[in-house]
C-alpha positions as protocol buffer text, in pm:
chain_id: "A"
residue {
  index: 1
  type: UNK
  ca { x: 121 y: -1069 z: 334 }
}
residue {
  index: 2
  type: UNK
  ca { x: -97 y: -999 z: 668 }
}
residue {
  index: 3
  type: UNK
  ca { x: -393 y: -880 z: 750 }
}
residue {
  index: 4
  type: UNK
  ca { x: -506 y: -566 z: 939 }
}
residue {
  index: 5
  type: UNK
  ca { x: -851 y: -530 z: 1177 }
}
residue {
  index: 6
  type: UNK
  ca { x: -947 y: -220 z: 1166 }
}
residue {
  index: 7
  type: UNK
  ca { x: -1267 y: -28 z: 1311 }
}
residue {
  index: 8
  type: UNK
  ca { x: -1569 y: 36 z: 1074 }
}
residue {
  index: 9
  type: UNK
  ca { x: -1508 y: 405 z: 1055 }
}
residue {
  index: 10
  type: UNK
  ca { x: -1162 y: 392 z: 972 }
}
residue {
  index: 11
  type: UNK
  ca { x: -1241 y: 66 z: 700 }
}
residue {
  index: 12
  type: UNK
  ca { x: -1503 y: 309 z: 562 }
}
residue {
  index: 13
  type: UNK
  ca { x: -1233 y: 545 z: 538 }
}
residue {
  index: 14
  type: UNK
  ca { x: -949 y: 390 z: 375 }
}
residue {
  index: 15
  type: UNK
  ca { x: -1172 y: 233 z: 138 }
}
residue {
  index: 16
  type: UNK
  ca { x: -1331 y: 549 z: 9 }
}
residue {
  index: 17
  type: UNK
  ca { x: -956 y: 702 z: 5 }
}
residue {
  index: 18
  type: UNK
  ca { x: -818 y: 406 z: -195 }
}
residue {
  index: 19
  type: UNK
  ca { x: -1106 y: 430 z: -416 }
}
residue {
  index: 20
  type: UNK
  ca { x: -1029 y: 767 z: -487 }
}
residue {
  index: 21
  type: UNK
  ca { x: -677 y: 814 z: -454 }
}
residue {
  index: 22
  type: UNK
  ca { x: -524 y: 483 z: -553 }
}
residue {
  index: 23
  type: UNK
  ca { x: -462 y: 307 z: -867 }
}
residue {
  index: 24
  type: UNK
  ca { x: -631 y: -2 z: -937 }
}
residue {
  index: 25
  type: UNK
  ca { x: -588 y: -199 z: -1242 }
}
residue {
  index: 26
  type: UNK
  ca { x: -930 y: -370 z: -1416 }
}
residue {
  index: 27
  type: UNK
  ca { x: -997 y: -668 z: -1293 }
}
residue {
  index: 28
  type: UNK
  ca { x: -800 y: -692 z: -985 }
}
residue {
  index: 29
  type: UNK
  ca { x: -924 y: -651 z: -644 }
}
residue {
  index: 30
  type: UNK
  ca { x: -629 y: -489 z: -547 }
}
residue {
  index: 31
  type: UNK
  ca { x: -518 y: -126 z: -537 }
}
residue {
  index: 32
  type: UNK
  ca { x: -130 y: -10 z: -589 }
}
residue {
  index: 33
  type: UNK
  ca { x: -118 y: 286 z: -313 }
}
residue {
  index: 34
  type: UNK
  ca { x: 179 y: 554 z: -451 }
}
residue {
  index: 35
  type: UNK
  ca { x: 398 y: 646 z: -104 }
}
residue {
  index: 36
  type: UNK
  ca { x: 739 y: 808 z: -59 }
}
residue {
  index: 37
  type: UNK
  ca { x: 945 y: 756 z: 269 }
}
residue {
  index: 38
  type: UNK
  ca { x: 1311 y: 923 z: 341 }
}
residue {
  index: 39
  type: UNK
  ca { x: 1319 y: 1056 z: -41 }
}
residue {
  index: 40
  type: UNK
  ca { x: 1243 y: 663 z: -137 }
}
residue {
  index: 41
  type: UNK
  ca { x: 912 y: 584 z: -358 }
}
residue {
  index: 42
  type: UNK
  ca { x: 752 y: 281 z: -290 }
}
residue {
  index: 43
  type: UNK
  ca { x: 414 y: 103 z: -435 }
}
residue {
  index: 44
  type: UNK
  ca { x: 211 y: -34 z: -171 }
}
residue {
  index: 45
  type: UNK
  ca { x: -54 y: -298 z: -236 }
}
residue {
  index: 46
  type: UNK
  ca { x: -321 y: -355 z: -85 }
}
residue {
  index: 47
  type: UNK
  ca { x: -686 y: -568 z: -71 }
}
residue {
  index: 48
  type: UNK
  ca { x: -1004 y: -422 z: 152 }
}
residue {
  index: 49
  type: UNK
  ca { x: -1161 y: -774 z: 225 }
}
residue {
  index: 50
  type: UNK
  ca { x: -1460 y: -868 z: 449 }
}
residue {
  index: 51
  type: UNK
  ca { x: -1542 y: -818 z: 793 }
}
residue {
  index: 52
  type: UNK
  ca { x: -1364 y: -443 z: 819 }
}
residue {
  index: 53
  type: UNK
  ca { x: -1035 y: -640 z: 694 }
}
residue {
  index: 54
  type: UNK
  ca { x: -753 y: -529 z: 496 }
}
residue {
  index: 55
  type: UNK
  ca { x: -483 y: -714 z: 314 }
}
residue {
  index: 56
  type: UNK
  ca { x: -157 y: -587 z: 208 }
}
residue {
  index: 57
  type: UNK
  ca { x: 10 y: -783 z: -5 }
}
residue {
  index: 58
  type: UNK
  ca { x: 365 y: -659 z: -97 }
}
residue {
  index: 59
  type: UNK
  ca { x: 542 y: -386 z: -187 }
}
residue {
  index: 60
  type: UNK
  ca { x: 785 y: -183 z: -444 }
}
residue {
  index: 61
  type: UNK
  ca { x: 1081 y: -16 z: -365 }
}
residue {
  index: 62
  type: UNK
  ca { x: 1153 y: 171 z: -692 }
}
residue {
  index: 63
  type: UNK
  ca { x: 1452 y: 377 z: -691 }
}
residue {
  index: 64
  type: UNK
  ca { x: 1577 y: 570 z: -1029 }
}
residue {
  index: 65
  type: UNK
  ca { x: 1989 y: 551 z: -1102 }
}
residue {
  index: 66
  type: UNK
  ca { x: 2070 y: 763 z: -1337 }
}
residue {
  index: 67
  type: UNK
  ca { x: 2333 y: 497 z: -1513 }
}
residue {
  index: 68
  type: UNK
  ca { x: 2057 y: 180 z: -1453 }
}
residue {
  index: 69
  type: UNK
  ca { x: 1725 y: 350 z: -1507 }
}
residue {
  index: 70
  type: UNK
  ca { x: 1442 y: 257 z: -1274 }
}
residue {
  index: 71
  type: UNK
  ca { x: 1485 y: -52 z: -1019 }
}
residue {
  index: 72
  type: UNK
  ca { x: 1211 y: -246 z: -891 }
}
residue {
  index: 73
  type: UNK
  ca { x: 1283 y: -452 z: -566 }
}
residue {
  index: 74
  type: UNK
  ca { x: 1025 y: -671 z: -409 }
}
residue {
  index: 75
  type: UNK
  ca { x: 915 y: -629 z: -57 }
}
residue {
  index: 76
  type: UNK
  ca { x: 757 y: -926 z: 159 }
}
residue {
  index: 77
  type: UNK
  ca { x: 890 y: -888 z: 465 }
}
residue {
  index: 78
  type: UNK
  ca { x: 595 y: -855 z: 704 }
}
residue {
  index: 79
  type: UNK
  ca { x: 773 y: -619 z: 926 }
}
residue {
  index: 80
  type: UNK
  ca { x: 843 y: -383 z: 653 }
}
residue {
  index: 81
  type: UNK
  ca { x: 521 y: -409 z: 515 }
}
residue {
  index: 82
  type: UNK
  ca { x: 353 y: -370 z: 852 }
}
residue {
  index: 83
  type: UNK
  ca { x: 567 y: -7 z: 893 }
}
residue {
  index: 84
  type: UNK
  ca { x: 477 y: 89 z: 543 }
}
residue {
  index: 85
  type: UNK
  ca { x: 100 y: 39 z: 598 }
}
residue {
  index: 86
  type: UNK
  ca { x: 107 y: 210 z: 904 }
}
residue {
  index: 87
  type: UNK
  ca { x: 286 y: 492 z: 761 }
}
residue {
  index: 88
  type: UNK
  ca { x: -15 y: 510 z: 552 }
}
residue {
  index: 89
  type: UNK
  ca { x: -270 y: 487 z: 794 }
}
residue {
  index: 90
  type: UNK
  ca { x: -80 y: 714 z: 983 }
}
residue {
  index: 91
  type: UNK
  ca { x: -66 y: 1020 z: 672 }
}
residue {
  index: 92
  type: UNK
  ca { x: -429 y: 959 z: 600 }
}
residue {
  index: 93
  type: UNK
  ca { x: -453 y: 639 z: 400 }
}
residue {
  index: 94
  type: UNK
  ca { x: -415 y: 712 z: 46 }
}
């Protein structure tokens, strides 16, 4: 997990695009952000807290086998996470 600064336009931004694009599940602060890098889907999540901040908390790399249906592997590195956010930020956030 880290946290991310970012300006009051942008924050603005990403939170109105998470709130419309994202999936968020009732009662949890946190939205699941659908992404697909190099043909490879992954589930981002992520928290918009105070002060213009925003949280992202782990990730899913889900890849479907054909003989092992649909595997889920958990992401916490903070580098990876850190290039999958800004991947995001970087297609338009949500």
């Amino acid at each position: 997990m880290f946290l991310r600064q970012l300006n009051k336009s942008k924050f603005d931004y990403f939170q109105e695009q998470l709130i419309q694009k994202a999936q968020q599940n009732p009662l949890d602060a946190d939205f699941h952000v659908p992404m697909t890098v190099n043909r490879r889907e992954y589930l981002l999540k992520v928290q918009p807290t105070t002060k213009c901040r925003i949280a992202v908390l782990q990730a899913l790399m889900i890849e479907r086998e054909l003989d092992e249906g649909i595997v889920h592997t958990l992401i916490t590195d903070n580098k990876v996470l850190l290039a999958l956010f800004e991947l995001l930020l970087f297609q338009g956030a949500a």
